[in-house]
Structure formats: structure tokens, C-alpha cells
MDTraj code that builds the backbone (N, CA, C; nanometers):
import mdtraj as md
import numpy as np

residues = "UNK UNK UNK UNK UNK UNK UNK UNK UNK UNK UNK UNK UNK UNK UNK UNK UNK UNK UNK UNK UNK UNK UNK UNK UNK UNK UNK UNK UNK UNK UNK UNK UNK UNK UNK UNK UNK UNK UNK UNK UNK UNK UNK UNK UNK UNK UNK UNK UNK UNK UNK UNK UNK UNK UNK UNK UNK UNK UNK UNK UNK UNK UNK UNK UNK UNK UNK UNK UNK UNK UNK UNK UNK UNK UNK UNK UNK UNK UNK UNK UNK UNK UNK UNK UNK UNK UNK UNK UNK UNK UNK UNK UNK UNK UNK UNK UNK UNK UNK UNK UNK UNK UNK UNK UNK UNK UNK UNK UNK UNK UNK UNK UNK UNK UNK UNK UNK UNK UNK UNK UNK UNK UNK UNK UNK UNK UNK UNK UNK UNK UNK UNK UNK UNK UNK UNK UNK UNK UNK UNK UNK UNK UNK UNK UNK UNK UNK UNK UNK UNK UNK UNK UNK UNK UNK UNK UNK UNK UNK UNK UNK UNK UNK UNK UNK UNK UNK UNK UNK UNK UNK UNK UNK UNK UNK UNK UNK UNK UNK UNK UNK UNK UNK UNK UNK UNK UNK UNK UNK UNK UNK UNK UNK UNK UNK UNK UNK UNK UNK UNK UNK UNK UNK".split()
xyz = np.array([
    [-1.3193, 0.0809, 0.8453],
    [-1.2252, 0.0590, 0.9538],
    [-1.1956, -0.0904, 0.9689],
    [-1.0941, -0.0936, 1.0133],
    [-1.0426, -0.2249, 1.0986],
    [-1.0741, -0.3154, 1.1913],
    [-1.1523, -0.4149, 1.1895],
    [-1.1911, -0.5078, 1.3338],
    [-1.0560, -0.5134, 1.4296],
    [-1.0682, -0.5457, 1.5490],
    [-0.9746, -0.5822, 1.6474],
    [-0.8635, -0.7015, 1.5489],
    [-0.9474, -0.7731, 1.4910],
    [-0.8534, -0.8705, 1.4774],
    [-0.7573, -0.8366, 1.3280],
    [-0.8252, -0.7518, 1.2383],
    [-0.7166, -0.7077, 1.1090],
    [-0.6529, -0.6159, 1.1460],
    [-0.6772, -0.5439, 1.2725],
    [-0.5881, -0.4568, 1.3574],
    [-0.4394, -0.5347, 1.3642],
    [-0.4824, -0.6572, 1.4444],
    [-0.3619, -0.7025, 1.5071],
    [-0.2749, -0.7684, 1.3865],
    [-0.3105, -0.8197, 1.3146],
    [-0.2544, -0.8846, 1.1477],
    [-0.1834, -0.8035, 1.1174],
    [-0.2353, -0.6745, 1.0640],
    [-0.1473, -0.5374, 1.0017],
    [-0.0429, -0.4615, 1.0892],
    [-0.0811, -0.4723, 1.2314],
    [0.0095, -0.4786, 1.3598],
    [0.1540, -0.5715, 1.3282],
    [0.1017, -0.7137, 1.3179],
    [0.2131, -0.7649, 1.2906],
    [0.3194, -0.7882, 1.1651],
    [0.2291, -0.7447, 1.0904],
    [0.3117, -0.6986, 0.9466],
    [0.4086, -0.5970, 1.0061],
    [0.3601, -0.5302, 1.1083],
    [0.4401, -0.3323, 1.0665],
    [0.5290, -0.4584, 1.1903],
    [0.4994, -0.4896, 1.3014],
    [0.6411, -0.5523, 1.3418],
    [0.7637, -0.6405, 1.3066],
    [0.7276, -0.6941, 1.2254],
    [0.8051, -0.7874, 1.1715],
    [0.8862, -0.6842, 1.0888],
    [0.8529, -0.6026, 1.0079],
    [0.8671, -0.4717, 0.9243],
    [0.9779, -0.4208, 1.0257],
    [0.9315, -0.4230, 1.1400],
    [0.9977, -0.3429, 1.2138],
    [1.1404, -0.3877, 1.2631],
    [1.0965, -0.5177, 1.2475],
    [1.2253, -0.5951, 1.3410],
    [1.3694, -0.6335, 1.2548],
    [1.3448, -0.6115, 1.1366],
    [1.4125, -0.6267, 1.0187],
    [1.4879, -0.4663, 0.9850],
    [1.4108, -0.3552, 0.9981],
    [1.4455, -0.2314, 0.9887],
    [1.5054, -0.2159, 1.1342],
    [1.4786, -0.2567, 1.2013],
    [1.5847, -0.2114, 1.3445],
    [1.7312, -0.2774, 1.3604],
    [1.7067, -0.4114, 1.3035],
    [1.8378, -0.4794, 1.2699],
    [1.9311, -0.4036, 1.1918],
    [1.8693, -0.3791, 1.0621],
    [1.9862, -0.2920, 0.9761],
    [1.9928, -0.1659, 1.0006],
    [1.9206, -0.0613, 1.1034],
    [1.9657, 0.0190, 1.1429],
    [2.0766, 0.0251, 1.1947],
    [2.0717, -0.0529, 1.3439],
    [2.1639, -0.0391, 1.4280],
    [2.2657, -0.1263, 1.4223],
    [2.2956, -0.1660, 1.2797],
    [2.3926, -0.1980, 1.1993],
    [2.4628, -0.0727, 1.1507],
    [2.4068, -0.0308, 1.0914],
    [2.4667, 0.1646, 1.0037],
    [2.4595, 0.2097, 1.0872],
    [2.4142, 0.2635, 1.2335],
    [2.4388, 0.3540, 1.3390],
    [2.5255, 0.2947, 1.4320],
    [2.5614, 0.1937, 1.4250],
    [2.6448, 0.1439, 1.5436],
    [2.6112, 0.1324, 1.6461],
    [2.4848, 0.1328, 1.6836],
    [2.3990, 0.1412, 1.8780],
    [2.2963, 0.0826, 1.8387],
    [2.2427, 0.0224, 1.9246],
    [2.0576, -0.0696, 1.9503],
    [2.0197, 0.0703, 1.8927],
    [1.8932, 0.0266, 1.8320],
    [1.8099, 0.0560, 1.7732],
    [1.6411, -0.0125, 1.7918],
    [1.5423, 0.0756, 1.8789],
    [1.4250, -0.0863, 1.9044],
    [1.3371, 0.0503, 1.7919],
    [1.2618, -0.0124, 1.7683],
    [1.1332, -0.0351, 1.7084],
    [1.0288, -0.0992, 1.7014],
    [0.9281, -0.0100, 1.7670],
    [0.7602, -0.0808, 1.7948],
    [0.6305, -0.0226, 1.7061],
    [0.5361, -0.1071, 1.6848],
    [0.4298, -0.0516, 1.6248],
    [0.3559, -0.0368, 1.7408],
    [0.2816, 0.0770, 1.7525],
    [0.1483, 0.0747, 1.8731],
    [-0.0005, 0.0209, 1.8258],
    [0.0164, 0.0931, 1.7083],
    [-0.1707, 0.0551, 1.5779],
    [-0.1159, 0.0416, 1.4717],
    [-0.2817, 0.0085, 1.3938],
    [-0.2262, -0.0050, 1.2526],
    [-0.3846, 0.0120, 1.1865],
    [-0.4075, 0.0945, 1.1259],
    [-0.5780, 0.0898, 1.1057],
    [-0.6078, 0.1786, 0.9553],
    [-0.6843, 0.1494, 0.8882],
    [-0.7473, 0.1825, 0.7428],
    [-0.7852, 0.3015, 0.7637],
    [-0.7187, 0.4386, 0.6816],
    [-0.7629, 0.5645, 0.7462],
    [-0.7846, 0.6603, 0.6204],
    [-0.8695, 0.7642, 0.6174],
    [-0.9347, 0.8086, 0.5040],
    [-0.7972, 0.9705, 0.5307],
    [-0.7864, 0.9695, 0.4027],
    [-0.7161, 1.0978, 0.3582],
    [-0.6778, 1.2378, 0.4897],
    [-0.7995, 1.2615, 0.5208],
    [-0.8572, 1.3561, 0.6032],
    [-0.8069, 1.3052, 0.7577],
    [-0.8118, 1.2160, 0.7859],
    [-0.7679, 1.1420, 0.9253],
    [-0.5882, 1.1597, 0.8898],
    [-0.5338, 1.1146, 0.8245],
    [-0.4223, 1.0824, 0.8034],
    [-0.3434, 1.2039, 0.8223],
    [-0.3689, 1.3191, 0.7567],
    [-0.3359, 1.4418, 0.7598],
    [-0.3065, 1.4946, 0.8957],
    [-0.4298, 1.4812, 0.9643],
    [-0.4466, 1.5079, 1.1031],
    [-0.3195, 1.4246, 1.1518],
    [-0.3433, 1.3088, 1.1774],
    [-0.2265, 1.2053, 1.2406],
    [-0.0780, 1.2853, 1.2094],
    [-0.0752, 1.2967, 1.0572],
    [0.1086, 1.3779, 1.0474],
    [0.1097, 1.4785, 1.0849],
    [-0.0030, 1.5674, 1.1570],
    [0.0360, 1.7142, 1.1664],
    [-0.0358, 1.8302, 1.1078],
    [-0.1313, 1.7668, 1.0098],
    [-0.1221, 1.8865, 0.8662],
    [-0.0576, 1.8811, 0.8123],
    [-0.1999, 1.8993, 0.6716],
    [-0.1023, 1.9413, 0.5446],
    [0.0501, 2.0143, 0.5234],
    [0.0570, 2.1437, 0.5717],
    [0.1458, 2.2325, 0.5843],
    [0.3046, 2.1853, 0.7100],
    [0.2550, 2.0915, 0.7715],
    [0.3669, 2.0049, 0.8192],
    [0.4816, 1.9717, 0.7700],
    [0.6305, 2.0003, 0.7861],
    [0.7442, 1.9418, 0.6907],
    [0.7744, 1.7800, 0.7204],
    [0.8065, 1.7372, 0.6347],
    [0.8656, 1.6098, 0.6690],
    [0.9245, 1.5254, 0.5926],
    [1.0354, 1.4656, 0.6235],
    [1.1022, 1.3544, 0.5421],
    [1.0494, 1.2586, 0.4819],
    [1.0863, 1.1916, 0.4349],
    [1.0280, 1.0629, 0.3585],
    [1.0519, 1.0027, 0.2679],
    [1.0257, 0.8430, 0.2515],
    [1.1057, 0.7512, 0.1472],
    [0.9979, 0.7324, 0.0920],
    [1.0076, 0.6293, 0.0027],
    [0.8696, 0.6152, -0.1326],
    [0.9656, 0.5070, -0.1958],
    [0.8033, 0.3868, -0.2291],
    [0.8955, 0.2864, -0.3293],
    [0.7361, 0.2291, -0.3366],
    [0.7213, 0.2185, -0.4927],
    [0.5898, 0.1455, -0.5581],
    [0.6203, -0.0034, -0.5379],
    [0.4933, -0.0667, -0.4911],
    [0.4421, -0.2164, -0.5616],
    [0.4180, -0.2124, -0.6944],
    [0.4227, -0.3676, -0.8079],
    [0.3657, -0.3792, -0.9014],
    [0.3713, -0.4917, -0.8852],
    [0.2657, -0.5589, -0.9966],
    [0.2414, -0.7336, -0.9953],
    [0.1041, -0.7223, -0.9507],
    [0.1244, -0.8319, -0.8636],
    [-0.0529, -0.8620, -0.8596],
    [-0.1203, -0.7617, -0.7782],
    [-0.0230, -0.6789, -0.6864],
    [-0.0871, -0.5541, -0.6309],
    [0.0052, -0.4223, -0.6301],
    [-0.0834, -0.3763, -0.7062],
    [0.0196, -0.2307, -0.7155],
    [-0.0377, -0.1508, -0.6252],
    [0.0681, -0.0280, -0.5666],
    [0.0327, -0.0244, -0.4464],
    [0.1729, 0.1180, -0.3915],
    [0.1572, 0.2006, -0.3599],
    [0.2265, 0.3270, -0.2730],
    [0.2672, 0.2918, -0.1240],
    [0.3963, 0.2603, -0.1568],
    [0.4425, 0.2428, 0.0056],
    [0.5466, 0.3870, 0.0613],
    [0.4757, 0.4611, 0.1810],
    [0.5424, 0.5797, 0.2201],
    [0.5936, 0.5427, 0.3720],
    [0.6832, 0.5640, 0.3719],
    [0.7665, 0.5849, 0.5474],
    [0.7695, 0.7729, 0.5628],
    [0.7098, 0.8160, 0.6325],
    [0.7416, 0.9510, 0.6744],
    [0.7645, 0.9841, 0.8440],
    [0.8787, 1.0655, 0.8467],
    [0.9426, 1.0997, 0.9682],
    [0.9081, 1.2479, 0.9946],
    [0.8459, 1.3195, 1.1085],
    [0.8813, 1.4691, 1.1370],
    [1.0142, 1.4988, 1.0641],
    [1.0255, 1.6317, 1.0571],
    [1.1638, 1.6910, 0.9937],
    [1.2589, 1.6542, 1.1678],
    [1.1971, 1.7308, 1.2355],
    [1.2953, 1.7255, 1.3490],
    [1.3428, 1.6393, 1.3805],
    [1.2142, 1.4791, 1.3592],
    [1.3171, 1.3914, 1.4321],
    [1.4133, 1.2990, 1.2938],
    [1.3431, 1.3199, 1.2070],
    [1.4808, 1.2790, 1.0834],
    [1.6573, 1.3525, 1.0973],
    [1.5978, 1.4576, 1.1543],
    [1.7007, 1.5338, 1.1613],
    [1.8044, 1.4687, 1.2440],
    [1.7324, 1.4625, 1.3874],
    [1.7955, 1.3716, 1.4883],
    [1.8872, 1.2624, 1.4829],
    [1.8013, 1.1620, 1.3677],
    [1.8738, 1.0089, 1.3331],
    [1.9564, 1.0276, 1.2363],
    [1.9546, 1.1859, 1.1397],
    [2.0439, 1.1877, 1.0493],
    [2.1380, 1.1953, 1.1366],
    [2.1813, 1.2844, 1.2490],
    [2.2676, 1.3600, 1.3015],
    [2.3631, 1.2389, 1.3680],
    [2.2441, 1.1749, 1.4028],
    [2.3390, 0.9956, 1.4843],
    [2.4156, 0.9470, 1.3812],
    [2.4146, 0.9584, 1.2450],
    [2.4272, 0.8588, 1.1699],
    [2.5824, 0.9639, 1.1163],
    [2.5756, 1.1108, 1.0954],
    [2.6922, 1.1749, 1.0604],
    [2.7864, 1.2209, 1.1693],
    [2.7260, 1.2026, 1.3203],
    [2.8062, 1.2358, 1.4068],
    [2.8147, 1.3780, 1.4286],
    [2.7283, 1.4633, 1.4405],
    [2.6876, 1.5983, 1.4592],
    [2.5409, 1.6117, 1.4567],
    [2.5642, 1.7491, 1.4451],
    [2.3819, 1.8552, 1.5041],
    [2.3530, 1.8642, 1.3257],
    [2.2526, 1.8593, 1.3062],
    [2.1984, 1.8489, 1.1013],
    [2.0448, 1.9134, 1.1391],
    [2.0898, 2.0002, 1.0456],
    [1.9329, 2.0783, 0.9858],
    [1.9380, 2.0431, 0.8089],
    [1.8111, 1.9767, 0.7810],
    [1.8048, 1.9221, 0.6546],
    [1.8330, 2.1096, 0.5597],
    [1.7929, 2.2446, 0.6418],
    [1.7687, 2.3160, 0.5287],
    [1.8949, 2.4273, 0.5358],
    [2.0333, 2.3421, 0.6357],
    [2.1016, 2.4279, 0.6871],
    [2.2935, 2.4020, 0.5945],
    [2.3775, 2.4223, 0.6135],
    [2.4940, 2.4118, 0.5248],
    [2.5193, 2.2677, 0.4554],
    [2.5009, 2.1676, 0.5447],
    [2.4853, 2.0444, 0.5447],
    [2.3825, 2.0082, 0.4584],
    [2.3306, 2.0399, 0.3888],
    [2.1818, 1.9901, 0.3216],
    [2.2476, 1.8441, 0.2682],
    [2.3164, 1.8840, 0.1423],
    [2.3624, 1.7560, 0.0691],
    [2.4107, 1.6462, 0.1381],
    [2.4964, 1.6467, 0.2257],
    [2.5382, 1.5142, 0.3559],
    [2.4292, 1.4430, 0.4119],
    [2.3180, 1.5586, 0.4681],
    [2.1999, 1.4968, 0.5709],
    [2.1360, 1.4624, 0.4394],
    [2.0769, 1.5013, 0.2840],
    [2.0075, 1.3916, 0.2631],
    [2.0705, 1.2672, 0.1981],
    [2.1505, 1.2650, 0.1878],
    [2.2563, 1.1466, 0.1555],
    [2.2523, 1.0315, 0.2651],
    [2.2900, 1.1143, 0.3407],
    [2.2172, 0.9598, 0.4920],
    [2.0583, 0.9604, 0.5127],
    [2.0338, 1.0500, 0.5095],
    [1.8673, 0.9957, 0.4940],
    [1.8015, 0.9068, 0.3741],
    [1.8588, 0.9298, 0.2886],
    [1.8545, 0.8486, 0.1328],
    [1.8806, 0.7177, 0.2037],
    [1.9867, 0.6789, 0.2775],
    [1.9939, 0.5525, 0.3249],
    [1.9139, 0.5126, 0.4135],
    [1.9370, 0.5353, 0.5106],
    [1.8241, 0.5916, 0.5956],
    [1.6988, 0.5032, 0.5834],
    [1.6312, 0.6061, 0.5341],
    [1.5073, 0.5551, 0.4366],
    [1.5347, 0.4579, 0.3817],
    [1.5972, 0.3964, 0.2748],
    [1.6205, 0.2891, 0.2313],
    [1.5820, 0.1586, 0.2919],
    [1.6303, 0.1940, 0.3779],
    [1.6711, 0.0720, 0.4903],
    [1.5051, 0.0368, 0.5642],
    [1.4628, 0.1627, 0.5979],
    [1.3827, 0.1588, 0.6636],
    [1.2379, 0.1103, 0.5664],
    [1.1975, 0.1764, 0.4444],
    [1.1069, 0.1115, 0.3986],
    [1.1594, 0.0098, 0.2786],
    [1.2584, -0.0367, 0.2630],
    [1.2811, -0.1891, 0.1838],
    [1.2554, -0.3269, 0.3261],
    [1.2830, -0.2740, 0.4368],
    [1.2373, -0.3937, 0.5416],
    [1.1034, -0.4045, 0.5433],
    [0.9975, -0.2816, 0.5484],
    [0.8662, -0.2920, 0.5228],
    [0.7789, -0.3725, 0.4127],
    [0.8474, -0.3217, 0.3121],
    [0.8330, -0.3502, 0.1622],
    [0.8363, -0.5270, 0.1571],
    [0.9556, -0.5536, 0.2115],
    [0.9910, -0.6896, 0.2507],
    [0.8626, -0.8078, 0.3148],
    [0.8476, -0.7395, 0.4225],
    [0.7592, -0.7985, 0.5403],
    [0.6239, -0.7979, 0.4814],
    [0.5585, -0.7240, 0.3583],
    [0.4334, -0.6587, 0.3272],
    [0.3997, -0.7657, 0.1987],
    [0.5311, -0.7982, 0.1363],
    [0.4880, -0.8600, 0.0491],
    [0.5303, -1.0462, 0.0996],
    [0.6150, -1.0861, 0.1558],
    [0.6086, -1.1528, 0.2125],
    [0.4605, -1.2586, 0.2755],
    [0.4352, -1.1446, 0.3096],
    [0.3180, -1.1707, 0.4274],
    [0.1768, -1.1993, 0.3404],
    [0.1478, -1.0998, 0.2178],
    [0.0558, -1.1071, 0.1214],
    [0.0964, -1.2419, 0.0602],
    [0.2103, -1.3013, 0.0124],
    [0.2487, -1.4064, -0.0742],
    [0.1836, -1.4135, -0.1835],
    [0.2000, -1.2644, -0.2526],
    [0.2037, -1.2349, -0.3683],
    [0.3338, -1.1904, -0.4946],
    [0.3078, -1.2132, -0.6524],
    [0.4064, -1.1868, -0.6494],
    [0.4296, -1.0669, -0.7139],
    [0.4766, -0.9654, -0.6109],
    [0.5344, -0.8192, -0.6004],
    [0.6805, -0.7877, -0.6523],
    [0.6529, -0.6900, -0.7586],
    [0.7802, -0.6771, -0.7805],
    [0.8255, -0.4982, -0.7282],
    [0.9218, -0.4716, -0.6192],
    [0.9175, -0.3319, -0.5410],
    [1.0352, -0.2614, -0.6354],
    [1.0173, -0.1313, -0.6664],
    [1.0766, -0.0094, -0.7201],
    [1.2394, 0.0090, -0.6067],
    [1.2848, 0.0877, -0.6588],
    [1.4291, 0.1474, -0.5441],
    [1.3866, 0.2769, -0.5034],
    [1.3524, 0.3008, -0.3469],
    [1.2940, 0.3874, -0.3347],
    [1.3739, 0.4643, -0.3206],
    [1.2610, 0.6047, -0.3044],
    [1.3391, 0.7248, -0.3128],
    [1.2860, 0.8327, -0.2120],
    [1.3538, 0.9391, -0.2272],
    [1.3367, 1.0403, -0.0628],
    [1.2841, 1.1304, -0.1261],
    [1.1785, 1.2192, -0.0201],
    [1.1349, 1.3428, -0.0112],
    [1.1622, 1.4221, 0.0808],
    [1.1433, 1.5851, 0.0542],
    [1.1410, 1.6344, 0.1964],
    [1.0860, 1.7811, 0.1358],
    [0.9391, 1.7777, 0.2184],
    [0.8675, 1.8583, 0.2084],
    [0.7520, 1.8749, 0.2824],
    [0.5978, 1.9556, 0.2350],
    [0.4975, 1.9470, 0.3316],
    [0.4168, 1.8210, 0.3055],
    [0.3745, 1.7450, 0.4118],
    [0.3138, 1.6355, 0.4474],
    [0.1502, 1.6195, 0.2988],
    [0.1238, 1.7857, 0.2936],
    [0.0223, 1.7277, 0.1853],
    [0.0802, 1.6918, 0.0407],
    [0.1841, 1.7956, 0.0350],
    [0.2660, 1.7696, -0.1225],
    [0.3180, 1.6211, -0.1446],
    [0.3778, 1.5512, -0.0055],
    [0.4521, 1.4109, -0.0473],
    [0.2597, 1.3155, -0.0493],
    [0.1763, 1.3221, 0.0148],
    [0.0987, 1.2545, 0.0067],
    [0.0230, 1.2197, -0.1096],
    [0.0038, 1.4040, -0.2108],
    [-0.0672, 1.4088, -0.2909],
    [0.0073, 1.2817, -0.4291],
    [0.1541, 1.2601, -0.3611],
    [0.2054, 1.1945, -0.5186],
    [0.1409, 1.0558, -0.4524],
    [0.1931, 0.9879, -0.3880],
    [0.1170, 0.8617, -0.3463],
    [-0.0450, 0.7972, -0.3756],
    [-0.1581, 0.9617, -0.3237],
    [-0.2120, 0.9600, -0.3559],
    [-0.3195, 0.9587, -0.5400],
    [-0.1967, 0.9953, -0.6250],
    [-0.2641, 0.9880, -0.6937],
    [-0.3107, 0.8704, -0.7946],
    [-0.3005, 0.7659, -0.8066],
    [-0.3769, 0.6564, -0.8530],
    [-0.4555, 0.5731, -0.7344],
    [-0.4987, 0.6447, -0.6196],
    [-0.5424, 0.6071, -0.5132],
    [-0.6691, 0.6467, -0.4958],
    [-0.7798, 0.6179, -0.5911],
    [-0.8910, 0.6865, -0.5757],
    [-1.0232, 0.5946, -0.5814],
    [-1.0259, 0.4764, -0.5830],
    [-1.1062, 0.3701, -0.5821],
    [-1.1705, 0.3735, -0.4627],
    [-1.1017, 0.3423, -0.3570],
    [-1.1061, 0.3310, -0.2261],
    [-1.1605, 0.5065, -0.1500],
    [-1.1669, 0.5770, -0.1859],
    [-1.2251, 0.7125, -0.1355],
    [-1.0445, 0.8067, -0.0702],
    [-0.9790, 0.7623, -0.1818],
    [-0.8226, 0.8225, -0.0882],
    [-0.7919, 0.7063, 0.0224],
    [-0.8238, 0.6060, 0.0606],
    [-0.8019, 0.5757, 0.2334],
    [-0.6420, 0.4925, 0.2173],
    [-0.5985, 0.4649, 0.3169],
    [-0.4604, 0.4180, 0.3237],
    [-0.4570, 0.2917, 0.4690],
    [-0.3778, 0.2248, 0.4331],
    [-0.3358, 0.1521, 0.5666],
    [-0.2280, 0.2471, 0.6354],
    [-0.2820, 0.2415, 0.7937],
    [-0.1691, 0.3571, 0.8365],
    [-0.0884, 0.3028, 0.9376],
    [0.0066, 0.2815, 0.9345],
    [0.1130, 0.2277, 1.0928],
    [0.1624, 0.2624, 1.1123],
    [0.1350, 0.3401, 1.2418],
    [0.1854, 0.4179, 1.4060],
    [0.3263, 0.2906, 1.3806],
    [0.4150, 0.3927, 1.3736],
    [0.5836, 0.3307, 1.4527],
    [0.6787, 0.4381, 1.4979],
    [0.7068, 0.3981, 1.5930],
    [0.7863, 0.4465, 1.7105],
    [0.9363, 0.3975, 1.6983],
    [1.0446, 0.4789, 1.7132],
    [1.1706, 0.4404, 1.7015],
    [1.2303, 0.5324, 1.8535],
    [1.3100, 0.4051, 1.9194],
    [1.4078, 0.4735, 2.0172],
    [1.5803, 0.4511, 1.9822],
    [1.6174, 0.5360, 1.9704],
    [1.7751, 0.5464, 2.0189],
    [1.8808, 0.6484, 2.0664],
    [1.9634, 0.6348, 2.1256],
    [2.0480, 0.6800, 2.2457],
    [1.8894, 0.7803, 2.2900],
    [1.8009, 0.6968, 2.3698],
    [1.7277, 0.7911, 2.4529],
    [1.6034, 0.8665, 2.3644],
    [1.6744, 0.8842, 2.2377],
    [1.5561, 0.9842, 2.1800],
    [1.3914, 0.8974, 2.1619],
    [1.3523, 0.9626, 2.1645],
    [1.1449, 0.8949, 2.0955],
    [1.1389, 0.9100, 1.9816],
    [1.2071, 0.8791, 1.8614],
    [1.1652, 0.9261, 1.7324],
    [1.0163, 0.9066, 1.6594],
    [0.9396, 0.9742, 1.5951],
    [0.8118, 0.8948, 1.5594],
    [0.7881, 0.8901, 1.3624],
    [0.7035, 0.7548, 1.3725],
    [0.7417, 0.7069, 1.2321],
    [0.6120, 0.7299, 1.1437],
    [0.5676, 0.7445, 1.0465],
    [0.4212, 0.6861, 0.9858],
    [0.4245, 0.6214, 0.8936],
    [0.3737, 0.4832, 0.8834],
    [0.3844, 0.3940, 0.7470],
    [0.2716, 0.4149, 0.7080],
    [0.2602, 0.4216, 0.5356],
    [0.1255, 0.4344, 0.4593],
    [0.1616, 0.3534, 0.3910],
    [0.0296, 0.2503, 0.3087],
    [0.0122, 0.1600, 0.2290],
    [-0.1068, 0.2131, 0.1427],
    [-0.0597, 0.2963, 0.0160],
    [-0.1815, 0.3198, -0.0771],
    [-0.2139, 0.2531, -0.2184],
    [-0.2912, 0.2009, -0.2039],
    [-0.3224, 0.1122, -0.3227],
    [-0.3485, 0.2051, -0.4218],
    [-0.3479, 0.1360, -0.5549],
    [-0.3794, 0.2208, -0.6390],
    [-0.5322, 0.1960, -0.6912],
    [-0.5997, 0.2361, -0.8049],
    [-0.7163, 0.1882, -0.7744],
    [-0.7269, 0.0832, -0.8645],
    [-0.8518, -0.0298, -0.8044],
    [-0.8575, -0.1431, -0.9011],
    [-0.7495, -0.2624, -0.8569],
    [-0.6444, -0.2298, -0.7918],
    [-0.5694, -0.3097, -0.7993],
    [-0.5281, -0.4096, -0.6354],
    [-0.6124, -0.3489, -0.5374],
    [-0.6047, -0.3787, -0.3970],
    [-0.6817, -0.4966, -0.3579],
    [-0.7690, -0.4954, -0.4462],
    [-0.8788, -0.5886, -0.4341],
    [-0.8223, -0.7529, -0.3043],
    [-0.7198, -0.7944, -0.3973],
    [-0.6339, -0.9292, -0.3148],
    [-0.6112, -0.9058, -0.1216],
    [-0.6004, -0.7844, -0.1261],
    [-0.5595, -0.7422, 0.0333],
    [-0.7061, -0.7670, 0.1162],
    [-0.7893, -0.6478, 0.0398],
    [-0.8945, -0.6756, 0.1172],
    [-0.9704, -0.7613, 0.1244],
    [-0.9921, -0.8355, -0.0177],
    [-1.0159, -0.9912, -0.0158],
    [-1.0020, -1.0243, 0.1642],
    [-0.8638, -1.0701, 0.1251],
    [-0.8171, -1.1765, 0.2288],
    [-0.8317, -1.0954, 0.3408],
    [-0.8786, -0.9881, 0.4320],
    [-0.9247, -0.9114, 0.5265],
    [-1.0756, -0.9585, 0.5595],
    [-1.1430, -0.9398, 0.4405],
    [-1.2683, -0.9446, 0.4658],
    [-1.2916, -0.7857, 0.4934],
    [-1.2510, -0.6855, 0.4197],
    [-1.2507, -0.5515, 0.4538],
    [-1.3278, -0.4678, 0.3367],
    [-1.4883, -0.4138, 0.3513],
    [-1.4829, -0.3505, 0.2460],
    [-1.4370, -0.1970, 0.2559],
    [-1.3840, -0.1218, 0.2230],
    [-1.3398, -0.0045, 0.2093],
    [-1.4769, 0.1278, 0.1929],
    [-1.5665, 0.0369, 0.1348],
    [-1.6723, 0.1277, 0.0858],
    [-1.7630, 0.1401, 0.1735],
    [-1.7349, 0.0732, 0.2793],
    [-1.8215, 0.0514, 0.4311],
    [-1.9462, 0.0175, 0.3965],
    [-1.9303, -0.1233, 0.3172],
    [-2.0719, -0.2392, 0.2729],
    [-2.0979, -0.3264, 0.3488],
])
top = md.Topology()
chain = top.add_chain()
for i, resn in enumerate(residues, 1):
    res = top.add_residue(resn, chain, resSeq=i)
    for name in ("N", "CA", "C"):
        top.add_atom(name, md.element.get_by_symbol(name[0]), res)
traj = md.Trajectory(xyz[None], top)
């Protein structure tokens, strides 16, 4: 786990993350857009699951690899419902990802997403001042264990665990809710926790 104080560090990664992804939101939606992190804490497979819902949970989601000096699984995942929601702001109607509309709603969610974890991606490597070279991410939409298991799989050094950040999105009124994951791959994280002072293996 996380001390109070690599709490607040990884806190401010996911805000800054945040403040950059709310800008170019409510650029493409045309209305304010805020975005807050509440936590941000090192969480084992089994915790994480819980946090989205369960395995069997649907949900949206973008994806875009680190490589370079830290390679590394970066996931943004949204409930279905409330992706649905921000798709619907963004096409100007009611959108069910599994309903006539499929192809439109994930076409703006493709952006969407985009937007939302290339500002992360941004802020993450930034902040490491390493040099990262990030993939063009790409969308999912399925159950919460199926999108995890791909992330997860060169993620096994560390016991599965992930950096996890609680983010919260409001607009016109709605509560949307966010989950950022940061999964290293194995062997290759070492630089992060370095500079944490974090062992993973709880030494």
C-alpha cells in the first residue's frame, strides 16, 4: 500500500491528468466539464475488481501501452451507463452502446477515450521524466474481468497489483464515475517504485 504521502503524489498526477482531460473535453462537448480525483492507492487484482463492480460488470474503456524505460498498461474505464451518458452529450440524444446506434456511440467514445487517457498518459509520463514512448489508444467494451485480464497480462511481477485512481466527472448535473489503472509490466516498473520508496512485495 501507499503512505499518506505517495497517496497525495499519485493524487496529483491523476489531477493534473485530470485538468488537461477536462479542458479537451469540454472543448468536444461544448459545456464545463470538472474533473476530480478523490484517491489514488496501489491495489491488488482482487481489490480492484471489487472497486469496478465485478468481474461480470460491463464497461467501457480506452487502453494505450507505455514503452521505453517503463513499460507499462494504462486503462481509463467508465460504467457502461455512465459512458453511455457522456456518449449521449457528445451525439445529442439517449445512446445504448448495445442498441441501433452501436457504431455512432462507439465512434464518440473512441474519442472520448482518446482524449481522456492521452491527457493521463501525458501527465504520467511527464511527471516520471522518463523517456516514454505511448501507443494510440484504443477502446473496449465489455466485462470488467475480460478488459482487465488483457492489461493484466505481462503484469505479474508485482502479484497482479495496479495503481488505481478514483476519478469523478461532472457535467450538465450528471456524477459520472471514472477508474484509472496503471499496470506495469513485469521487470519493468522498478523506476516508479524506486522513486516512491514502495515495495510492492510488502518488504
Amino acid at each position: 500500500m501507499l503512505d499518506p504521502l505517495e497517496k497525495d503524489v499519485f493524487k496529483e498526477v491523476g489531477n493534473i491528468g485530470a485538468a488537461h482531460a477536462a479542458t479537451a473535453l469540454s472543448t468536444l462537448l461544448g459545456r464545463p466539464i470538472d474533473i476530480e480525483v478523490p484517491s489514488a492507492e496501489l491495489e491488488g487484482f482482487e481489490k480492484i475488481l471489487e472497486r469496478l463492480g465485478g468481474a461480470e460488470n460491463y464497461t467501457a474503456g480506452a487502453l494505450l501501452r507505455f514503452t521505453g524505460d517503463v513499460e507499462a498498461t494504462l486503462l481509463f474505464l467508465m460504467p457502461l451507463e455512465d459512458a453511455e451518458r457522456l456518449v449521449g452529450q457528445l451525439i445529442g440524444e439517449q445512446f445504448r452502446f448495445f442498441g441501433e446506434m452501436h457504431s455512432l456511440g462507439v465512434s464518440a467514445w473512441e474519442e472520448i477515450g482518446n482524449i481522456l487517457i492521452g491527457a493521463y498518459a501525458r501527465s504520467i509520463s511527464d511527471w516520471l521524466g522518463l523517456s516514454l514512448h505511448v501507443s494510440v489508444p484504443a477502446s473496449a467494451f465489455d466485462m470488467v474481468g475480460a478488459i482487465l485480464e488483457i492489461g493484466l497480462l505481462n503484469s505479474t511481477k508485482f502479484g497482479n497489483m495496479a495503481l488505481y485512481i478514483d476519478t469523478r466527472l461532472s457535467s450538465l448535473g450528471d456524477a459520472l464515475n471514472g477508474h484509472l489503472l496503471l499496470l506495469p509490466d513485469e521487470d519493468s516498473f522498478a523506476p516508479v517504485f524506486k522513486r516512491l520508496g514502495v515495495d510492492p512485495n510488502g518488504k
